[in-house]
C-alpha positions in Angstrom: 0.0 0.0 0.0 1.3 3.7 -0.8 2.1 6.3 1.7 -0.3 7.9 4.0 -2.4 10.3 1.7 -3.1 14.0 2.6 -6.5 15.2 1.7 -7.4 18.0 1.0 -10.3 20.2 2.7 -13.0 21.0 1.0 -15.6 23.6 1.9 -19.1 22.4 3.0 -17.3 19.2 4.5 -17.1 17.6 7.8 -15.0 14.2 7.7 -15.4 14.8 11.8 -19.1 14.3 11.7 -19.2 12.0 8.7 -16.3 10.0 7.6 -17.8 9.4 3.9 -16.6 12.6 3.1 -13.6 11.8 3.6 -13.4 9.2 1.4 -15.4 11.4 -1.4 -12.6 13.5 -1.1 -10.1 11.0 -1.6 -12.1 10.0 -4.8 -12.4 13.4 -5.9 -8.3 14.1 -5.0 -7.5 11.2 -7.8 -10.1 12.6 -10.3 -8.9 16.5 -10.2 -5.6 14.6 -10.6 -5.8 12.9 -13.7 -8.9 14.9 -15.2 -9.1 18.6 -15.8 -11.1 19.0 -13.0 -10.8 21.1 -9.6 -10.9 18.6 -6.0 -14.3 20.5 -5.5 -15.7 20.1 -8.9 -14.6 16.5 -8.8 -16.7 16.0 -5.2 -20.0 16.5 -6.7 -19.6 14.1 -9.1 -19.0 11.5 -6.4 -22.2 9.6 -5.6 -23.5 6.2 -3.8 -23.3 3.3 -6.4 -25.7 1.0 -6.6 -25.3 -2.6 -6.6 -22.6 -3.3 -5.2 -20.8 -0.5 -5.8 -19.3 1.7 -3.0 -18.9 5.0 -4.8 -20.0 5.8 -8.7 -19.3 8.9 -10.9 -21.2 9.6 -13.9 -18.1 11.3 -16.1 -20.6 13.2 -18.5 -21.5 15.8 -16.3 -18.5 17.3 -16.1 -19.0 18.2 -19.7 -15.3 17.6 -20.0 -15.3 17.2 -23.9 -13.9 14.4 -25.6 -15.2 11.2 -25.1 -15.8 9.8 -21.6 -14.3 6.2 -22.4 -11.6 7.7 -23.3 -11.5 9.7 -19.8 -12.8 6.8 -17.8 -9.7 4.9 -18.7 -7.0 7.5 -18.5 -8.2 7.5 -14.6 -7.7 3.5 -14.3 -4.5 4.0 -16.0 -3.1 6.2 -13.7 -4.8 4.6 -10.3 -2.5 4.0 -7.3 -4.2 2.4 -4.2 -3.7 4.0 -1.2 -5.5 3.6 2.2 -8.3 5.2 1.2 -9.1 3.7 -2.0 -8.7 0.2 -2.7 -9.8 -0.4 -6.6 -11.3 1.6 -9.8 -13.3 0.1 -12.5 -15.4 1.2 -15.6 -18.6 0.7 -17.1 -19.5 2.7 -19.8 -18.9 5.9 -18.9 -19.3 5.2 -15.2 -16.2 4.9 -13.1 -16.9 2.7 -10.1 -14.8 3.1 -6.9 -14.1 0.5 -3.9 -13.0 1.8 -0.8 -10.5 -0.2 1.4 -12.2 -2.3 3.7 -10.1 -2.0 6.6 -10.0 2.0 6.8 -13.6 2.0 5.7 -14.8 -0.6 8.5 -11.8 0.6 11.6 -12.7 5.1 10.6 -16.6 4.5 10.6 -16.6 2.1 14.1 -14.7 4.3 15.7 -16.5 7.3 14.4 -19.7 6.0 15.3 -18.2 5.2 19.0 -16.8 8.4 19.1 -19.8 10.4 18.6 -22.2 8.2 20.4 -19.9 7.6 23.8 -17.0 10.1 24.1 -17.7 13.8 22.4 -19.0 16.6 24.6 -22.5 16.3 23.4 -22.6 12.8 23.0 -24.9 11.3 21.4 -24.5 13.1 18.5 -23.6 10.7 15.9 -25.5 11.2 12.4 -26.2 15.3 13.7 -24.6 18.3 12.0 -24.3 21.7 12.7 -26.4 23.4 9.7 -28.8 25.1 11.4 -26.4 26.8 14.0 -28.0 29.4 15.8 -31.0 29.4 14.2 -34.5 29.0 15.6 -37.7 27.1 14.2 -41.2 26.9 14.9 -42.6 23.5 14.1 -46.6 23.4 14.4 -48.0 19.7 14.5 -50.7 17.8 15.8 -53.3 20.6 16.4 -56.4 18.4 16.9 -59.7 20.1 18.2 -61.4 20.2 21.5 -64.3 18.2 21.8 -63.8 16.8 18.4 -62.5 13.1 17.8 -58.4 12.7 17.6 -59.1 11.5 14.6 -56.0 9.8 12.1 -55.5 12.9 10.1 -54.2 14.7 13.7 -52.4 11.2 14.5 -50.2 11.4 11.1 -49.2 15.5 11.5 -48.2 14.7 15.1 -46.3 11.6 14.3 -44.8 13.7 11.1 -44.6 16.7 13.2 -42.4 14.7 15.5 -40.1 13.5 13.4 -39.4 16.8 11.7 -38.9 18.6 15.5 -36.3 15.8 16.3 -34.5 16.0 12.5 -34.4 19.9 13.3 -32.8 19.3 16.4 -30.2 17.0 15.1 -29.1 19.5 12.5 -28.3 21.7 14.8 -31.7 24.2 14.9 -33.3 25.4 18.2 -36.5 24.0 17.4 -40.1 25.4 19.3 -42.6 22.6 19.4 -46.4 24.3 19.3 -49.4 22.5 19.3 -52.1 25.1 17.7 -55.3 23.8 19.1 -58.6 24.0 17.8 -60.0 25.4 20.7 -62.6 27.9 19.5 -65.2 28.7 17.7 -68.7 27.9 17.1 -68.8 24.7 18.0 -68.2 25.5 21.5 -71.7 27.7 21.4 -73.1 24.2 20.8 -71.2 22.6 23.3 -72.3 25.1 25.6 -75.6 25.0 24.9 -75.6 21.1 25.3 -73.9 20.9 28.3 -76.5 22.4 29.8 -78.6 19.5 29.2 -75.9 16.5 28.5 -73.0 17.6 30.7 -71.8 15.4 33.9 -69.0 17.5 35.8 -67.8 13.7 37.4 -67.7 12.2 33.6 -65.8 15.7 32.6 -62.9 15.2 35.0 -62.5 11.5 34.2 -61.5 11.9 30.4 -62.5 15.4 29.1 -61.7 15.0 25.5 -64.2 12.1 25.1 -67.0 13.5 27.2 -67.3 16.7 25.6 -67.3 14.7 22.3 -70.2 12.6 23.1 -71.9 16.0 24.3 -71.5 17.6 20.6 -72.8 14.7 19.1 -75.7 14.8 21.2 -76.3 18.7 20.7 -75.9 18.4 16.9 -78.3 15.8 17.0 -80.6 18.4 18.3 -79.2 21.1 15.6 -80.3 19.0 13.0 -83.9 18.8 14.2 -84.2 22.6 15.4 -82.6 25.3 14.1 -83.3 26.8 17.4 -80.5 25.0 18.6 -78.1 26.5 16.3 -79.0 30.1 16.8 -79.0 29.4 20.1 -75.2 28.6 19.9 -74.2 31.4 17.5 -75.4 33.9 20.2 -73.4 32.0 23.0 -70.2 32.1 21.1 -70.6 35.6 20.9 -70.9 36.5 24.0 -67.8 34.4 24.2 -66.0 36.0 21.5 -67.0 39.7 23.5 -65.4 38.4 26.1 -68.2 37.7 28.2 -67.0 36.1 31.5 -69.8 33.8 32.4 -69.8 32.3 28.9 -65.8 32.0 29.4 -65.6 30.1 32.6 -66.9 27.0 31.8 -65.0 26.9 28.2 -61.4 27.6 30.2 -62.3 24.2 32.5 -62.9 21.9 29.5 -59.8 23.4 27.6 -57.6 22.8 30.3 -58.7 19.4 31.5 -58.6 18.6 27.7 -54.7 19.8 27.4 -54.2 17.6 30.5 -55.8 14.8 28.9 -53.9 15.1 26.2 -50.4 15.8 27.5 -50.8 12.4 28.7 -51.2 10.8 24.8 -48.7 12.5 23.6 -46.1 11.4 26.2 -47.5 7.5 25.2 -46.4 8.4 22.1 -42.6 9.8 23.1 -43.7 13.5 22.0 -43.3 16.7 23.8 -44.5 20.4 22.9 -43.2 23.6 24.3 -46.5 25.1 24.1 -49.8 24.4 23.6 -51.1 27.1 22.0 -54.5 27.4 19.9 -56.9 29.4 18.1 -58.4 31.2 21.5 -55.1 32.4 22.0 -54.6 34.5 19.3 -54.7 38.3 20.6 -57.8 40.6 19.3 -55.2 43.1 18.4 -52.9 41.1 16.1 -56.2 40.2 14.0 -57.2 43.7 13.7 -54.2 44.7 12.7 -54.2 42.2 10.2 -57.4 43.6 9.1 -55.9 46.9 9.3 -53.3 46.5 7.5 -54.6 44.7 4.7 -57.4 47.6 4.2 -54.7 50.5 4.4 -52.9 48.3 1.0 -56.3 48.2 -0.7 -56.2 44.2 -0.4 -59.6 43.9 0.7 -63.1 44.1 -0.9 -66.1 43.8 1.0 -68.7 41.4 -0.9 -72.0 41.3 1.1 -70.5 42.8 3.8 -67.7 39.9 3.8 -64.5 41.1 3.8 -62.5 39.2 0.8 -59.0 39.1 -0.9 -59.1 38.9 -4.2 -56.1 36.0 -5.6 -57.6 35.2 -9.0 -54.7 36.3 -10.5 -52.0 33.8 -8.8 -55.1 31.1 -9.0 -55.9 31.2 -5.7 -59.6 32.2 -5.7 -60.8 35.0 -3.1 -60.0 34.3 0.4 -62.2 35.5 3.2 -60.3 36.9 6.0 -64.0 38.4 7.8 -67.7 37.2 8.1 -70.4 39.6 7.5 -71.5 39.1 11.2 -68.2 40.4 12.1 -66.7 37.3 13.3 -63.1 36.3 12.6 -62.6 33.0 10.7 -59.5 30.7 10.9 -57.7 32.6 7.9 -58.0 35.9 9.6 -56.4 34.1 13.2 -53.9 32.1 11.4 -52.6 35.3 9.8 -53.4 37.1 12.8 -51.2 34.3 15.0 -48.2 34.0 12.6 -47.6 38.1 13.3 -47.7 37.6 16.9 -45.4 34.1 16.5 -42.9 36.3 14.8 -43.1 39.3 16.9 -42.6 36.7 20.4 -40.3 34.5 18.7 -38.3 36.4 15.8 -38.3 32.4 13.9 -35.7 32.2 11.1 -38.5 29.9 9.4 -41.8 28.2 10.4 -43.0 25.0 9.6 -46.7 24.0 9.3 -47.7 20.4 9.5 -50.9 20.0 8.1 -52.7 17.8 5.6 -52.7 18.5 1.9 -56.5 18.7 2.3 -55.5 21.9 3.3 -52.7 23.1 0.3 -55.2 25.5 -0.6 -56.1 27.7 2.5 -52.0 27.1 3.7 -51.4 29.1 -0.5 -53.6 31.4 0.0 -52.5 32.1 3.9 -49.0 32.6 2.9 -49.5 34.5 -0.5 -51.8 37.1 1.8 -48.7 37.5 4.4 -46.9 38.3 1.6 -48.8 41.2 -0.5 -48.5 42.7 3.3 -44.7 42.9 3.1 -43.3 40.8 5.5 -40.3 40.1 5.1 -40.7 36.8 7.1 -43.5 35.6 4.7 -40.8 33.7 2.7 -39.6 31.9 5.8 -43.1 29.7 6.1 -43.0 26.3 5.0 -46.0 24.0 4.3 -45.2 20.2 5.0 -48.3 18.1 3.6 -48.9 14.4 3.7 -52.5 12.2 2.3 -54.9 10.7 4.1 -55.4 7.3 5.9 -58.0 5.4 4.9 -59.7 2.9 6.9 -58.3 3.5 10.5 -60.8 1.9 12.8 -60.7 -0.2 15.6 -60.9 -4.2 14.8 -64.9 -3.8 16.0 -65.0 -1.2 13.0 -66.1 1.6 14.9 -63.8 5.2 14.2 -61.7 6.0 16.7 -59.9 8.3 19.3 -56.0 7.9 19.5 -56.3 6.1 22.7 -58.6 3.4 21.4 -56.3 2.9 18.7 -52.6 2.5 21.2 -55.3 0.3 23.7 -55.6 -1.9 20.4 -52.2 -2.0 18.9 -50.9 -3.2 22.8 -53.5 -5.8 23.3 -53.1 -7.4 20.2 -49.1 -7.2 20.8 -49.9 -8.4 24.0 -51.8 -11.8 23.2 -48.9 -12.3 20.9 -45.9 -11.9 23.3 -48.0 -14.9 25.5 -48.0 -17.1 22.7 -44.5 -17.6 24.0 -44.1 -18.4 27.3 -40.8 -18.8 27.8 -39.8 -15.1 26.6 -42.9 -13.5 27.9 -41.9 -14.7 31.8 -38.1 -12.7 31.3 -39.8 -9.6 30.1 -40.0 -7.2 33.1 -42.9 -5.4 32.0 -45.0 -7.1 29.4 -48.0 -4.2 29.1 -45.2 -1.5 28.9 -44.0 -3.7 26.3 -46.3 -4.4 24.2 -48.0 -0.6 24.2 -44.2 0.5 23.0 -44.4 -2.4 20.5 -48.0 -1.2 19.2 -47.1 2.6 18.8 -43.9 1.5 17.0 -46.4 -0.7 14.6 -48.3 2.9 14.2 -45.2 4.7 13.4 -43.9 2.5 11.1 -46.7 2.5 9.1 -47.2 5.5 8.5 -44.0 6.7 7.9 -42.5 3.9 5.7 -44.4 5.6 2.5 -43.7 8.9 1.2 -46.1 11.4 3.7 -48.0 12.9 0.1 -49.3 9.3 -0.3 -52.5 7.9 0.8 -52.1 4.9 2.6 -55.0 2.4 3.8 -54.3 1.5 7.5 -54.1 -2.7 8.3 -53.9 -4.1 11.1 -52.2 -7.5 10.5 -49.7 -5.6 8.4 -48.5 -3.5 10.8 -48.1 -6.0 14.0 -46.3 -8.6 12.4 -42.9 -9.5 13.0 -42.4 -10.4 9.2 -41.4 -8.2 6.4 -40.6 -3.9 6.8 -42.7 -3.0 10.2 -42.5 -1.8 13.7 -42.0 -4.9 15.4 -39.2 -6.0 13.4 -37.2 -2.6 13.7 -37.9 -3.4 17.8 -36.9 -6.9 17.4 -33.5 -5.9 15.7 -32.5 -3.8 18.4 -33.7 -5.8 21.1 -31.2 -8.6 19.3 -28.3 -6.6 19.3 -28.7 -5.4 22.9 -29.1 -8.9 23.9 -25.6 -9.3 22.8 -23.8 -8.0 25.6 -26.2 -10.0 28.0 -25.1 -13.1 26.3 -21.2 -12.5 26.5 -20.6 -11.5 29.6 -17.3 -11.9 29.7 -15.9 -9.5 26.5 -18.0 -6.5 28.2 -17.3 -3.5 29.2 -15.2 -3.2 25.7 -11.5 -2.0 26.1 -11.3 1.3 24.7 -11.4 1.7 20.6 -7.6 1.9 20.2 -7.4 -1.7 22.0 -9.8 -2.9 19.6 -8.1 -5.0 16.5 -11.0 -4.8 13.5 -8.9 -6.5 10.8 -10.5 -9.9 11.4 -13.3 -8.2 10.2 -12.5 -7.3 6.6 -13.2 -10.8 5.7 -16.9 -11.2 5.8 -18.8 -9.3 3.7 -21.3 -8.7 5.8 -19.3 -6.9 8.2 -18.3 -4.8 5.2 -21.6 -4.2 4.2 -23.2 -2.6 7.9 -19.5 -0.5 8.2 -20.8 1.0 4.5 -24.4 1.5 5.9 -23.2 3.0 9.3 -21.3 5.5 7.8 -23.5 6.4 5.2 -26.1 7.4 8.2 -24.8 11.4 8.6 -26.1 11.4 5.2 -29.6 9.8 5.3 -30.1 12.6 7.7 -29.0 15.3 6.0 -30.9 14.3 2.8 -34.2 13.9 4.9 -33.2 17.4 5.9 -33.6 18.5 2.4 -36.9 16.7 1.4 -38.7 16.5 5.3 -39.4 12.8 4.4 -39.4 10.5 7.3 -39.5 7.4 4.6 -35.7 8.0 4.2 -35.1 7.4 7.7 -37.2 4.1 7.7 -35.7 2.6 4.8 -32.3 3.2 6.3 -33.4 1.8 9.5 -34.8 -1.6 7.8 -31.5 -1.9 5.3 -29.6 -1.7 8.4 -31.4 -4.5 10.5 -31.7 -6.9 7.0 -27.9 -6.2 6.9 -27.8 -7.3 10.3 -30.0 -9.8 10.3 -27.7 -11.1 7.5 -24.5 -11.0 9.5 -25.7 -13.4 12.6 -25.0 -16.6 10.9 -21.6 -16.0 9.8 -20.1 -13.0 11.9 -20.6 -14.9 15.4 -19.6 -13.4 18.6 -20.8 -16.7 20.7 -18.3 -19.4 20.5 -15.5 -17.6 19.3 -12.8 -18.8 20.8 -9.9 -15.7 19.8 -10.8 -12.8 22.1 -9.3 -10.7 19.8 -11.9 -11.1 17.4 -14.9 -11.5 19.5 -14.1 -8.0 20.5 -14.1 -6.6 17.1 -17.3 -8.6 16.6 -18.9 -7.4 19.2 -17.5 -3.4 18.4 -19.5 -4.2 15.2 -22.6 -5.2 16.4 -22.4 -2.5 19.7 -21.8 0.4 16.8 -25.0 -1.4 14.9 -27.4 -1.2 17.8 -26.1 2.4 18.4 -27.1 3.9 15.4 -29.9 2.0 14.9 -31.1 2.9 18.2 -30.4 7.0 17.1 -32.4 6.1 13.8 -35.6 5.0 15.9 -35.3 7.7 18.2 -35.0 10.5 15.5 -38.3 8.9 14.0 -39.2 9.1 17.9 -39.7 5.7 18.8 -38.1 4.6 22.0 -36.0 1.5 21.4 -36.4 -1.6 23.6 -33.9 -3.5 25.6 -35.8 -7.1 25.9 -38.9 -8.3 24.0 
């Protein structure tokens, strides 16, 4: 092998944080070499390969001239190995490049151990520092009060999740706010109902499903009288006037029904900074709104609506006031993203909401920006489709708890099949409930979030195939490990640790290539706010794994030498793994 190579730095690079780049570089040093190429123009070119192929570059996008046979083999010609780089080989005008295995498996293990274990904000493997000193605003979940937590809230708070952890690992001081739909006239109704249907004792026991059963009941009565309804409008009035007796009961069931629903969220492993809702936006910042958008001749008043016209960027006419004088949820959304930037001063400002809504999100952004703000351009709309068919087994639709109460029982009856594993599982209910909600997950993040997806059952609690359970069972192997072998743990530290042995199985090969590859699976889903990335990533990794068990065996290896390195493998595995699930915010499981 040659000499030790120097690389050189190029901008926009972090071989500290992810070692790939330094092995782009590498790729790209022998490229600006032998081609009429810069080191930085040559790093773009350098790509994943694909079957089988560690690194690939596509010569006829440099636009070099000539013929690219012609510079594909002037590279091969002139190829040294080094440490870095092990072989070169042409197809066409692709030039395929294998890394050595020993650097690539011995610089991403210790990476990985480095990051995870030792550095001063440990664990920060697969993070980066993009979003340094920066803050974001991610709003997700945002279900209504007395309304069913219906799917469509389930997928932008498991979305909403995701994208508040990703934010977080690049390096963004990220604001969790849950906008609540927490007025309006359907509280009139309520109000009016729970006059008649209203049990204080079934209030305080679960809030969010009593006051649901009331509104169906009172909207029953709508229905037959119109009464009813009038009845309501007035009351929400008097609410909206700020009339305290019609106030007092309203800030009882909001609160209980933030409690209740503090305690779903932290089922599902997710935590907001603020619950904040519709009720909350100040009079004064939708006035202004109104105010400002008159003084810039935006508005027009049909039938004493107040509209903006955006025919022109095919947007139709939004109303931002009813003729009664009300506000709608245009005129508080606009009204609440003036007073989120005035509290906050957010360098941007993610929505998670369904595409359902693409049109009132357009038309709620283009309006912030004919009133000049500056920060208009800094709001970002993250969509996803709907779930069809999400019901309980009975058929009936659901709230979110019915659906985690489910997905654990039927998790449940299937951990008892076994006997033998369900008596050494400390906490079986725990268990299963973490197992179900990772089934949940997992489902609806393995497709891209702008599909549809139908919602099954038996698909998403099996233990076959791409699904919750068999992320959880993977990392549950791999922690097993160190329970199994005793005797090679606590590791010596990395330097003690020989991982030539390794370089002879593929497999081990094959995980090092995946592990390091990780710092870049996150900054891609960075890019396109797709959790899918993340779970394909995390089932490549356990197949890989999964692959590995027969022939890279820890148990029974009688050279301690090697166990060790085995075991560094699989330890490294189970670390990043276990980051992968978390950023996706499922908790990962010890014993199962």
């Amino acid at each position: 092998m040659a000499t030790k190579t120097e690389l050189p730095v190029i901008s926009g690079t972090d071989p500290s944080r992810c070692i790939m780049d330094a092995f782009r570089t590498a790729i790209a040093k022998r490229l600006s070499e032998t081609l009429p190429l810069s080191v930085e123009e040559a790093y773009t070119g350098v790509d994943y390969g694909k079957k089988g192929e560690d690194f690939t570059v596509a010569l006829p996008r440099f636009k070099l001239g000539g013929k690219p046979v012609d510079h594909a083999k002037k590279v091969i010609e002139q190829f040294q190995a080094d440490e870095w780089v092990a072989s070169v080989s042409h197809d066409g005008v692709f030039l395929h490049f294998k890394l050595n295995t020993d650097t690539l498996i011995r610089k991403v293990l210790d990476q990985v151990h480095h990051l995870t274990h030792e550095s001063e904000h440990a664990p920060e493997y697969g993070s980066n520092s993009v979003g340094k000193g920066k803050k974001v605003i991610v709003e997700y979940s945002s279900p209504n009060i007395a309304k069913s937590f219906h799917v469509g809230h389930l997928r932008s708070t498991i979305i909403g999740a995701f994208l508040a952890n990703l934010y977080k690992a690049c390096g963004w001081e990220v604001i969790s706010l849950n906008y609540l739909g927490d007025w309006g006239t359907q509280f009139g109704l309520i109000a009016t109902g729970f006059e008649k249907y209203g049990s204080q004792e079934e209030l305080e026991k679960d809030a969010i499903k009593h006051l649901f059963d009331v509104y169906v009941k009172v909207n029953k009565d709508a229905d037959a009288d119109p009464n009813v309804k009038a009845e309501a409008a007035k009351w929400f009035k008097r609410m909206e006037d700020g009339d305290e007796d019609a106030l007092k009961n309203w800030r009882v069931w909001r609160e209980l029904s933030v409690k209740k629903y503090e305690e779903e969220y932290a089922r599902l492993n997710v935590k907001f900074d603020e619950y904040t809702g519709e009720s909350k936006v100040g009079k004064k910042w939708m006035d202004f709104a109104i105010e400002r958008l008159n003084e810039m001749k935006l508005i027009e008043d049909t039938n004493g609506a107040k509209l903006v016209d955006l025919e022109k960027w095919k947007l139709g006419k939004a109303v931002v006031r009813k003729k009664d004088g009300t506000s709608i949820y245009l005129t508080r959304d606009i009204g609440g993203a003036i007073e989120r930037y005035e509290k906050y001063k957010f360098d941007k400002m993610i929505y998670v909401v369904s595409s359902q809504q693409d049109l009132h999100l357009k038309q709620f952004f283009k309006v912030l920006e004919l009133m000049e703000f500056p920060w208009a351009k800094d709001l970002v709309h993250v969509n996803y489709g709907l779930v069809q068919g999400m019901s309980t087994r009975k058929g009936t639709v659901v709230f979110l708890n019915e659906i985690i109460k489910e997905a654990a029982n039927v998790m449940h009856e299937q951990m008892q099949s076994n006997e033998e594993k369900y008596k050494s599982i400390e906490d079986p209910i725990v268990t299963s409930q973490e197992i179900g909600i990772t089934g949940i997950k997992i489902q609806d993040m393995s497709p891209k979030r702008i599909n549809n997806y139908t919602f099954n059952w038996d698909r998403m609690l099996n233990f076959e195939g791409d699904t919750g359970p068999y992320l959880q069972y993977a990392h549950v192997r791999l922690a097993s490990i160190a329970r199994k072998n005793p005797n090679l743990v606590p590791l010596p530290p990395r330097s003690e640790i020989d991982t030539s042995s390794l370089s002879q199985y593929n497999q081990a090969r094959e995980i090092a290539l995946l592990l390091g590859s990780y710092p870049d699976v996150v900054k891609t889903a960075y890019k396109t706010h797709e959790p899918s990335g993340i779970v394909t990533f995390a089932f490549r990794l356990a197949h890989a794994i999964s692959s590995a068990w027969d022939a890279v065996i820890v148990k029974g290896e009688l050279d301690i030498e090697k166990a060790r390195a085995k075991m560094y493998l699989y330890e490294c595995a189970r670390d990043v793994l276990g980051s992968a699930m978390r950023l996706l915010s499922i908790r990962p499981l010890e014993r199962m």
